[in-house]
LUMKERO-182842 format. One record per residue (C-alpha): residue number from 1; residue in one letter; z, y, x. Coordinates in nm, 4 decimals. Each point is the difference from the previous one (the first is absolute). Example, Ala and Ser with C-alpha at 12.3 -4.5 7.8 and 13.67 -1.06 7.14 Angstrom:
BEGIN
+-----+---------+----------+----------+----------+
! num ! residuo !        z !        y !        x !
+-----+---------+----------+----------+----------+
!   1 !       A !   0.7800 !  -0.4500 !   1.2300 !
!   2 !       S !  -0.0660 !   0.3440 !   0.1370 !
+-----+---------+----------+----------+----------+
// end
This chain:
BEGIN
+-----+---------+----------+----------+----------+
! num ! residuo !        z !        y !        x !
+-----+---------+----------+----------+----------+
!   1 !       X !   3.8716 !  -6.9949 !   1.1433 !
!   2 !       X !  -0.0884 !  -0.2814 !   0.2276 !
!   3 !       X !  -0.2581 !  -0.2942 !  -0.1158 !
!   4 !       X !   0.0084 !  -0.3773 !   0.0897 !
!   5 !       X !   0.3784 !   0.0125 !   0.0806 !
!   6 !       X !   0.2098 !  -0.3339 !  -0.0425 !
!   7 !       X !   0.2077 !   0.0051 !  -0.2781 !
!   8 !       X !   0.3469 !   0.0122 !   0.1068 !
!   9 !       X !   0.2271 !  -0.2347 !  -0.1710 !
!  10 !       X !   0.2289 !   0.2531 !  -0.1337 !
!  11 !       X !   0.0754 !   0.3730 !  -0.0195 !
!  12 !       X !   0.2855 !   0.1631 !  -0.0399 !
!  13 !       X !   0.1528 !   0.3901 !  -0.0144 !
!  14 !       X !   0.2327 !   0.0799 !   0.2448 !
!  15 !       X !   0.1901 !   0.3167 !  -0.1196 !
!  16 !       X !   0.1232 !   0.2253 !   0.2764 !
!  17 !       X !   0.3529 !   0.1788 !  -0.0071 !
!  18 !       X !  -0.1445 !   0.3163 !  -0.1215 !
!  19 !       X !  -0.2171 !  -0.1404 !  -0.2399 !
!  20 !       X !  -0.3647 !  -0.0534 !   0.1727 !
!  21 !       X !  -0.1897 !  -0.3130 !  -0.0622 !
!  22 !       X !  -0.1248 !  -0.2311 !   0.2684 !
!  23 !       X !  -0.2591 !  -0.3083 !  -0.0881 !
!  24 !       X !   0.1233 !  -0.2669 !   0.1864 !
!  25 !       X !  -0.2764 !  -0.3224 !  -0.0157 !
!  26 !       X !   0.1191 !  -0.3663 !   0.1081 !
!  27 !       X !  -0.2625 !  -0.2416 !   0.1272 !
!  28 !       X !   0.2077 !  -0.2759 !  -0.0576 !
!  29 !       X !   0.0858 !  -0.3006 !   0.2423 !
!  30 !       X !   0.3334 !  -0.1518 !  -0.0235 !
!  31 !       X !   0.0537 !  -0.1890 !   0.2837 !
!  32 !       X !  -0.1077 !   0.2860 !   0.2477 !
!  33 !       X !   0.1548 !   0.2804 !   0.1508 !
!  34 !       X !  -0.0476 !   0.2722 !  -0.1431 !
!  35 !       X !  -0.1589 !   0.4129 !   0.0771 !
!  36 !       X !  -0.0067 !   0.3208 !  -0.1343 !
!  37 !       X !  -0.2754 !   0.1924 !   0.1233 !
!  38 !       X !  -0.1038 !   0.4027 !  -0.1013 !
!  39 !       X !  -0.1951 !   0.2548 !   0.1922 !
!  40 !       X !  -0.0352 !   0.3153 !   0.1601 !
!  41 !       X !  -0.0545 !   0.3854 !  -0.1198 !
!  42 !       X !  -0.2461 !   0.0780 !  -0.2083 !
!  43 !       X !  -0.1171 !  -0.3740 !  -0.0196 !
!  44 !       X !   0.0653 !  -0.2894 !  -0.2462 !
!  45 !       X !   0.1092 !  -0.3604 !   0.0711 !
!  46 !       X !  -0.3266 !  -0.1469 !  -0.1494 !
!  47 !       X !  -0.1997 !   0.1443 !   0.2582 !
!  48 !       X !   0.1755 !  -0.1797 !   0.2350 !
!  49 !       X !  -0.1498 !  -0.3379 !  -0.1547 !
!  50 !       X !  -0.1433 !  -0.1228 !   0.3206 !
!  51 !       X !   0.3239 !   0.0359 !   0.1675 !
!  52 !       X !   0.1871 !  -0.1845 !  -0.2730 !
!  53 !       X !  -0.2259 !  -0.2512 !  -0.2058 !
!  54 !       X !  -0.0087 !  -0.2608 !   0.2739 !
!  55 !       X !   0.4144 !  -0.0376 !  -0.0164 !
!  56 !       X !  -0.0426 !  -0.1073 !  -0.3353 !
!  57 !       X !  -0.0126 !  -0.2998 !   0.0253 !
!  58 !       X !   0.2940 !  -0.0646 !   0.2763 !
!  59 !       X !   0.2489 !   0.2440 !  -0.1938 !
!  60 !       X !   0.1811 !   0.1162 !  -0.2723 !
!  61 !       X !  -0.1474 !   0.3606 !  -0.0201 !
!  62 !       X !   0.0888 !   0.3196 !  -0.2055 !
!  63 !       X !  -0.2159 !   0.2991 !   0.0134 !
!  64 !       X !   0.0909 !   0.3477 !  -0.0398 !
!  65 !       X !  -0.0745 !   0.3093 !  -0.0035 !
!  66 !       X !   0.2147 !   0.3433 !   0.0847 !
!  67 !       X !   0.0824 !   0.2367 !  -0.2296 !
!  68 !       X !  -0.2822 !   0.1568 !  -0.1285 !
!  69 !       X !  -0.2474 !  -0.1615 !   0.1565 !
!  70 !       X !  -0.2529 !  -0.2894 !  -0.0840 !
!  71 !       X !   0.1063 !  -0.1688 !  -0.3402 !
!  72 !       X !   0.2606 !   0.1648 !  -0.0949 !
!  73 !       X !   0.0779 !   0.2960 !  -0.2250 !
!  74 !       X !   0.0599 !   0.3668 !   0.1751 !
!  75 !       X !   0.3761 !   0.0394 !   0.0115 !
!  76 !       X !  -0.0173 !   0.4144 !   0.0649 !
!  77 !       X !   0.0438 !   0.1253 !   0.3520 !
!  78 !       X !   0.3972 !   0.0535 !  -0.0266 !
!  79 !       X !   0.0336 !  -0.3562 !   0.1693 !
!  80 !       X !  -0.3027 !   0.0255 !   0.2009 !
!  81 !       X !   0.1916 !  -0.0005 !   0.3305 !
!  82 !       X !   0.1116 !  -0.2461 !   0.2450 !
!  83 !       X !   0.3724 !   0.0130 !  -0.0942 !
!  84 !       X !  -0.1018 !  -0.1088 !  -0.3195 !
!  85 !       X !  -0.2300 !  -0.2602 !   0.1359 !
!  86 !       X !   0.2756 !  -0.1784 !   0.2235 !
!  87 !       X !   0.1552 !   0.0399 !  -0.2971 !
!  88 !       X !  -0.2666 !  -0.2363 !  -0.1954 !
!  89 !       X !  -0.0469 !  -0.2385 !   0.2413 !
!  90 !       X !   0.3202 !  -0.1366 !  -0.0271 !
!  91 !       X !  -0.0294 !   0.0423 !  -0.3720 !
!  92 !       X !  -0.3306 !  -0.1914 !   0.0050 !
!  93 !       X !   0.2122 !  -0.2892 !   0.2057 !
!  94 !       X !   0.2445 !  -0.0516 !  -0.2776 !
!  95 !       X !  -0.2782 !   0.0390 !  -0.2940 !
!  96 !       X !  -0.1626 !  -0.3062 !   0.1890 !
!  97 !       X !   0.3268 !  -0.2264 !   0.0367 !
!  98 !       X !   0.0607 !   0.0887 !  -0.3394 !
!  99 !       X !  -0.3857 !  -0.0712 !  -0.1951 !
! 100 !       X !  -0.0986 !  -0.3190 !   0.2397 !
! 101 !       X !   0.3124 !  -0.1378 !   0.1060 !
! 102 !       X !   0.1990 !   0.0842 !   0.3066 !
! 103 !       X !  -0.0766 !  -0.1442 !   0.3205 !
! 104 !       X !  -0.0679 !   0.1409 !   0.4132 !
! 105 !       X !  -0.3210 !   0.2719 !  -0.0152 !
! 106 !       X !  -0.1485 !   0.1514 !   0.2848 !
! 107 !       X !  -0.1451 !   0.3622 !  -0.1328 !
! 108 !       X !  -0.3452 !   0.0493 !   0.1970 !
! 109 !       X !  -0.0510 !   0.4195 !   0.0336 !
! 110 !       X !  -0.2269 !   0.2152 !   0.1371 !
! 111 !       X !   0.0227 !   0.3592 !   0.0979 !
! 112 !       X !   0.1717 !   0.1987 !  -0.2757 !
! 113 !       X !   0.1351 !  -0.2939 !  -0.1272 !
! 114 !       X !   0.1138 !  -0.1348 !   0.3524 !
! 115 !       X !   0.2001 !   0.3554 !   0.0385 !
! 116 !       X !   0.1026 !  -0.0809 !  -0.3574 !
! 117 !       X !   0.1782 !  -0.3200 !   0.0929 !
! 118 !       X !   0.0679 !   0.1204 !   0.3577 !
! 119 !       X !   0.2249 !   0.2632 !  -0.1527 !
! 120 !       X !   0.1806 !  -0.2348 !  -0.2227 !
! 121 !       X !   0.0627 !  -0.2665 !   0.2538 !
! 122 !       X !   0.1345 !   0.2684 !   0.1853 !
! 123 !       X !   0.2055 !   0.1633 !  -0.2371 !
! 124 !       X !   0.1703 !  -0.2593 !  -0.2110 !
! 125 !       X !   0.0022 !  -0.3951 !   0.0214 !
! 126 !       X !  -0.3782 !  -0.1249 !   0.0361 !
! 127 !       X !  -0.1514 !  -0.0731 !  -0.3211 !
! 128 !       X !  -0.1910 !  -0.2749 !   0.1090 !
! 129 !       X !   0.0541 !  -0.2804 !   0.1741 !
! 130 !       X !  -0.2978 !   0.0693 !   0.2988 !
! 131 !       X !  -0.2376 !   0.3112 !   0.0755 !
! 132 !       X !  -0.3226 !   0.0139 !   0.0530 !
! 133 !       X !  -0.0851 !   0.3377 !   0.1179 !
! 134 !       X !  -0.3739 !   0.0657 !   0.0212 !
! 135 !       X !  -0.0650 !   0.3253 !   0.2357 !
! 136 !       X !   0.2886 !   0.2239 !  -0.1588 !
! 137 !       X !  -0.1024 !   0.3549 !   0.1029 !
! 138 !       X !   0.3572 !   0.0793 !   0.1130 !
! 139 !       X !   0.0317 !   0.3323 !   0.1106 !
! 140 !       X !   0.2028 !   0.0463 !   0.3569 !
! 141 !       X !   0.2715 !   0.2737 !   0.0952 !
! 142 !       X !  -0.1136 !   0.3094 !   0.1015 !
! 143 !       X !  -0.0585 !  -0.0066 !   0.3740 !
! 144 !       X !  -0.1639 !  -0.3547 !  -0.0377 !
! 145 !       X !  -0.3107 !  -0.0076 !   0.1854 !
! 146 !       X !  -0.1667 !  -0.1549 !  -0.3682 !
! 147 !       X !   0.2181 !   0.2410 !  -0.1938 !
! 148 !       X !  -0.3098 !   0.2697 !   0.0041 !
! 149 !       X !  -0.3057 !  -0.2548 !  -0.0184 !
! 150 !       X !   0.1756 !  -0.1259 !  -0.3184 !
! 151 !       X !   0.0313 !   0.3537 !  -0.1239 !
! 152 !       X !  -0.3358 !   0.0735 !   0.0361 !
! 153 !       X !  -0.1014 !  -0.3197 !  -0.1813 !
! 154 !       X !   0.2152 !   0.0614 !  -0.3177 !
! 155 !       X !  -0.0901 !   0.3756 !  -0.0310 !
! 156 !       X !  -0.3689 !  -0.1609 !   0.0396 !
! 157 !       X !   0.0592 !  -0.2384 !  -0.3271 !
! 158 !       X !   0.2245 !   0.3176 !  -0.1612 !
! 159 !       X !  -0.3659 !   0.1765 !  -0.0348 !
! 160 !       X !  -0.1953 !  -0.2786 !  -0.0013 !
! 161 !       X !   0.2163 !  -0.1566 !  -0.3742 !
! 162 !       X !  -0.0079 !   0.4024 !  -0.1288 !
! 163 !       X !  -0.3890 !   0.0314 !  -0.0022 !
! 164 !       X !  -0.1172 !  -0.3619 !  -0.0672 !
! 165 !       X !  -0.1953 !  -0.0750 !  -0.3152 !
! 166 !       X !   0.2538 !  -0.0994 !  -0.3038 !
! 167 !       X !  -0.2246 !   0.0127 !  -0.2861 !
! 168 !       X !  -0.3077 !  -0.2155 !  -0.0648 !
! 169 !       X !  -0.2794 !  -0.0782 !  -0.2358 !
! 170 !       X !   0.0046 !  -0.4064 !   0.0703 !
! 171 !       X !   0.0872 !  -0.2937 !   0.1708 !
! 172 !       X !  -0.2742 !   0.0763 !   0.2320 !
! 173 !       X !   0.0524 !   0.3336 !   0.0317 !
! 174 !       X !   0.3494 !  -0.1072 !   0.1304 !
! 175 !       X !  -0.1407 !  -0.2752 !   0.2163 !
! 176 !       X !  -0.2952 !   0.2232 !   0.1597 !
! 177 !       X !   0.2543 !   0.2793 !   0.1191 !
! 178 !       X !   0.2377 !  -0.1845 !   0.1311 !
! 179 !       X !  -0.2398 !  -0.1768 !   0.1921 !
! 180 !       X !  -0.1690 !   0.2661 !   0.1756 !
! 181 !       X !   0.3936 !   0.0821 !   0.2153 !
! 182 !       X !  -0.0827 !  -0.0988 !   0.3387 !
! 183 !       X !   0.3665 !  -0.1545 !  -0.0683 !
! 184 !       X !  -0.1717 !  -0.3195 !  -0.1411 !
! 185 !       X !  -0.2357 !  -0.0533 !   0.2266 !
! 186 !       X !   0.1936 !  -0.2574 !   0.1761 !
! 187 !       X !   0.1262 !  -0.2276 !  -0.3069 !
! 188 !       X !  -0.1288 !  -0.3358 !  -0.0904 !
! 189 !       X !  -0.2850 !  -0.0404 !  -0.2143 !
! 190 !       X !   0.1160 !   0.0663 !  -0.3790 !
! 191 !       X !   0.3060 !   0.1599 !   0.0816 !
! 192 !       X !  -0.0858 !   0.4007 !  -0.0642 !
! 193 !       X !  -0.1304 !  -0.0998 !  -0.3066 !
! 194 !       X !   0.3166 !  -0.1677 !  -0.1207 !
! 195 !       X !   0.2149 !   0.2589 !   0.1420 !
! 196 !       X !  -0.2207 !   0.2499 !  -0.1669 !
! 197 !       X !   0.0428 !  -0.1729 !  -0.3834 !
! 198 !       X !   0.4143 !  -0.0802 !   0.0950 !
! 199 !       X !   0.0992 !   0.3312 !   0.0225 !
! 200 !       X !  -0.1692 !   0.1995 !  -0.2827 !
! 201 !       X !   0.0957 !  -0.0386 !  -0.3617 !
! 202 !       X !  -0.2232 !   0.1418 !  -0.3553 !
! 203 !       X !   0.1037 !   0.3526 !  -0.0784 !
! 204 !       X !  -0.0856 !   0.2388 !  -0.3134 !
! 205 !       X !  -0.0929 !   0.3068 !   0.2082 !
! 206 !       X !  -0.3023 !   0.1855 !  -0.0928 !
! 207 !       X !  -0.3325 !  -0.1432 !   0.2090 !
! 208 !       X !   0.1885 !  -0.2505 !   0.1454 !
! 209 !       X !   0.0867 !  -0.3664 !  -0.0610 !
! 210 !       X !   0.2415 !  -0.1348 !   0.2687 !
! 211 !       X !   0.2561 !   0.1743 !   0.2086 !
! 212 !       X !   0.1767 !  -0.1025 !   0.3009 !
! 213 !       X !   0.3207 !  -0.1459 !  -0.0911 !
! 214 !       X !   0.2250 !   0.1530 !   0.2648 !
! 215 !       X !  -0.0369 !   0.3594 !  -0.0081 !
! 216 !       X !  -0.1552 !   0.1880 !   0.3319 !
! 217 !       X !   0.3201 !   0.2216 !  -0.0274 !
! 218 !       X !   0.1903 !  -0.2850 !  -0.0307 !
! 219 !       X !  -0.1341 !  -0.1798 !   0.2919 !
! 220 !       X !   0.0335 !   0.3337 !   0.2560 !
! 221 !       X !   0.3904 !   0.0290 !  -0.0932 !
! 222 !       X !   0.0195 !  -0.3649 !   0.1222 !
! 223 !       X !  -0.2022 !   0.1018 !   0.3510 !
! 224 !       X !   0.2574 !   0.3598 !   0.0282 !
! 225 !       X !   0.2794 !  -0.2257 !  -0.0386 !
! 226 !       X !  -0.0280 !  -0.2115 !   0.2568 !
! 227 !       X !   0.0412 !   0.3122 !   0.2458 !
! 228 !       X !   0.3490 !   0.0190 !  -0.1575 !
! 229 !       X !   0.0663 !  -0.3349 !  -0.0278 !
! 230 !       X !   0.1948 !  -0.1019 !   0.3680 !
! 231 !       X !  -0.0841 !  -0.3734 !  -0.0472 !
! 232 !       X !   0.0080 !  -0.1425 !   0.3500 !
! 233 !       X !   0.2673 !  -0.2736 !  -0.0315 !
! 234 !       X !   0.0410 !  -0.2677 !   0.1735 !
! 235 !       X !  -0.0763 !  -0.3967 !  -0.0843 !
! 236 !       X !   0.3174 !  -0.1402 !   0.0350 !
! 237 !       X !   0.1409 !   0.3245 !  -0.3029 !
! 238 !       X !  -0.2028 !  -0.2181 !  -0.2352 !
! 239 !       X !   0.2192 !  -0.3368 !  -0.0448 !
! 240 !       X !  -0.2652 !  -0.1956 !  -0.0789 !
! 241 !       X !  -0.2992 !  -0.1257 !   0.2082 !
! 242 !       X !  -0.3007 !   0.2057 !   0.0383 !
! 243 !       X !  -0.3444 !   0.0766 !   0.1726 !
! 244 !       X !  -0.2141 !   0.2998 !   0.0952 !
! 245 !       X !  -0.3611 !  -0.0375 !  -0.0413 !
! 246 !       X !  -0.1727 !   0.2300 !   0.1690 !
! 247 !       X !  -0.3542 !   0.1694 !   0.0527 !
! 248 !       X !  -0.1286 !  -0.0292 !   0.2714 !
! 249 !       X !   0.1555 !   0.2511 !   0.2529 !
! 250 !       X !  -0.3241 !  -0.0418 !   0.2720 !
! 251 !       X !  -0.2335 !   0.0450 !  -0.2889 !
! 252 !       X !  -0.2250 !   0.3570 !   0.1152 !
! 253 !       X !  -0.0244 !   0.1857 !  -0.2247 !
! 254 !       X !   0.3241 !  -0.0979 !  -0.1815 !
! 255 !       X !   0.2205 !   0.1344 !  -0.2516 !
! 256 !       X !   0.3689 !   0.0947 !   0.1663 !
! 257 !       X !   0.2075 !  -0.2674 !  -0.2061 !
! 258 !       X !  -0.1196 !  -0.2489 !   0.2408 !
! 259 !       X !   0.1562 !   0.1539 !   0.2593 !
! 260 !       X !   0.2708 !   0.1312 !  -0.1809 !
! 261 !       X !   0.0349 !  -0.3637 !  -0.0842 !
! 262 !       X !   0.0529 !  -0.1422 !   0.2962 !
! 263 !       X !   0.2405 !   0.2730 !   0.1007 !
! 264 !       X !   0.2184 !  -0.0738 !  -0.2671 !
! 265 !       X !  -0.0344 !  -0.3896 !   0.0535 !
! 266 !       X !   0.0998 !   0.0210 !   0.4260 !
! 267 !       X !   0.2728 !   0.2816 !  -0.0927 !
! 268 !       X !   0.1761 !  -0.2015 !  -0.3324 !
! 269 !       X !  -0.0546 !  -0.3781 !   0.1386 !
! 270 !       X !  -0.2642 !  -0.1009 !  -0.2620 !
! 271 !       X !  -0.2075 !  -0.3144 !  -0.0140 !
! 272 !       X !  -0.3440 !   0.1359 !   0.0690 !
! 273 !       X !  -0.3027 !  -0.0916 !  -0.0482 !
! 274 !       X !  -0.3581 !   0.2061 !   0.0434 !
! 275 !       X !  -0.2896 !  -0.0699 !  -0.1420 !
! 276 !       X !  -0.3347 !   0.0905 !   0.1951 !
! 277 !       X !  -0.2181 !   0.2083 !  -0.0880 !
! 278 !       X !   0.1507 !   0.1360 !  -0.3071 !
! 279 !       X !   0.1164 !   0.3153 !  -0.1478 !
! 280 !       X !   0.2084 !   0.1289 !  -0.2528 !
! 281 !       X !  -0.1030 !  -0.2346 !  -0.2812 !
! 282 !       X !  -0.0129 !  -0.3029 !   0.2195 !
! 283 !       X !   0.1198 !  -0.2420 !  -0.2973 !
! 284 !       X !  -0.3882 !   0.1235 !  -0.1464 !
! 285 !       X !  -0.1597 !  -0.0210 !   0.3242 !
! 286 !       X !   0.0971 !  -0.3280 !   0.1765 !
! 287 !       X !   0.1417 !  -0.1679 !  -0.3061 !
! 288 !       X !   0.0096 !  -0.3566 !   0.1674 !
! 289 !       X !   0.1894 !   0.1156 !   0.3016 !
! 290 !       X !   0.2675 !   0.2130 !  -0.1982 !
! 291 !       X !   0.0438 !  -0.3196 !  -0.2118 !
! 292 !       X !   0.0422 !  -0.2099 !   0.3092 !
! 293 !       X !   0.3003 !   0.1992 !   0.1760 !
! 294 !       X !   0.2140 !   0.0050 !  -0.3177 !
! 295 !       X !  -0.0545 !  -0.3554 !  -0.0382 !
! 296 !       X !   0.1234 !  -0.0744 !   0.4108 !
! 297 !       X !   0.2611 !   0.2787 !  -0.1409 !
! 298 !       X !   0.1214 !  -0.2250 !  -0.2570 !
! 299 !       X !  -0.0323 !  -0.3875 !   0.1680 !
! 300 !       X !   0.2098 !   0.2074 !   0.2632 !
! 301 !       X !   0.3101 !   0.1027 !  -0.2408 !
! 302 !       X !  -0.0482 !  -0.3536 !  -0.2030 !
! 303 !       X !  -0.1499 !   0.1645 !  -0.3165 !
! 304 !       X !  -0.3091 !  -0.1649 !  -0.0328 !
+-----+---------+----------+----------+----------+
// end
């Protein structure tokens, strides 16, 4: 969907345990330690390209993108959940050893996908051998003084992913809409655009050319089951190195995970690291910066 992309030197399927297909594309470089990096809800890993493109050079790099999202084919809603999803990311882990040749990966996350790899860090032995955690929208206990600004923001995106545009004429069409969400407004030059053209795919539906490859309903069950999800663990239940990357929690007016996120990072013992001025999709917003703290992240643990 996207234009002007560098070619990655290989692609391979990785085949998940209950059958669903995830792209995974290697920008080769031997000698370098190497990433994984996917995306949030609702979004794609290409439109993240601002983020990403720059580490190129300096790493071995595999892109991906979550079930049904971005590149690859729908897999049904059945597994559209985040049990399934911790499920995947350590599934993606051994696909990745197992196509390119095993050796230490740090998985780079944000939101869903941060709570994805949260809750399998958590939960079983850490599929990777570092986290980096960009501004997970962790939900708090009850009683939590963010547990009901965090409510209010996921019920927000619950409506908000129902009644958003899914069909479309064009390209343009695509672009234009997604545009015009005051969302955007704050993203580098380029980078609506490119989310815009990552996350649709062509469709045969009467009157309409392109649809957006992750469902709207799809999306909201995501956003009502992080209210259910209990993920508020603590750094050290990971067992491997990590760091929380947060929005910026002075930032007025702000989306709650900033706050939320630095709540979770002073109550579980995280590494911690802000970036100002920024909110939700800070990795789009202040690309440089969000670069530059997983970098001091990794000269810090010896992986880079």
């Amino acid at each position: 969907m996207t234009n002007d992309f560098p070619d990655p030197t290989r692609i391979e399927t990785a085949c998940m345990d209950d059958g669903a297909e995830i792209l995974l594309r290697r920008y080769a470089n031997e000698d370098k330690p190497r990433l994984a990096i996917t995306h949030g809800n609702g979004f794609a890993v290409d439109g993240y390209r601002q983020f990403w493109e720059p580490l190129l050079s300096d790493f071995d790099v595999v892109l991906y993108d979550m079930r049904n999202h971005g590149r690859n084919r729908s897999a049904g809603g059945d597994g559209h959940n985040y049990r399934q999803f911790a499920r995947d990311v350590a599934t993606v882990r051994h696909e990745i050893d197992r196509a390119f040749g095993a050796r230490p990966v740090t998985g780079v996350f944000h939101s869903m996908s941060s709570r994805s790899a949260m809750k399998q860090a958590a939960e079983e032995t850490a599929a990777w051998d570092a986290l980096v955690l960009f501004d997970p929208p962790n939900v708090p206990p009850r009683g939590h003084p963010s547990y009901e600004p965090m409510k209010v923001f996921e019920e927000k995106l619950i409506q908000y992913s129902l009644n958003r545009p899914d069909r479309f004429a064009s390209v343009e069409e695509a672009i234009a809409v997604y545009s015009e969400n005051k969302g955007v407004r704050s993203w580098v030059s380029g980078a609506a655009a490119e989310m815009a053209r990552a996350i649709i795919r062509p469709c045969d539906e009467p009157g309409a050319a392109f649809e957006l490859s992750c469902r709207g309903e799809f999306e909201a069950t995501i956003y009502l089951g992080a209210l259910a999800l209990d993920l508020w663990p603590e750094a050290d239940t990971f067992g491997c190195p990590s760091i929380l990357i947060g929005a910026d929690p002075e930032k007025v007016p702000n989306a709650p995970t900033a706050k939320a996120n630095k709540a979770l990072a002073d109550e579980g013992g995280y590494r911690y690291v802000s970036i100002a001025g920024t909110g939700h999709m800070l990795q789009l917003e202040r690309p440089e910066e969000c670069r530059a703290a997983m970098l001091g992240f990794l000269r810090e643990i010896g992986f880079s």
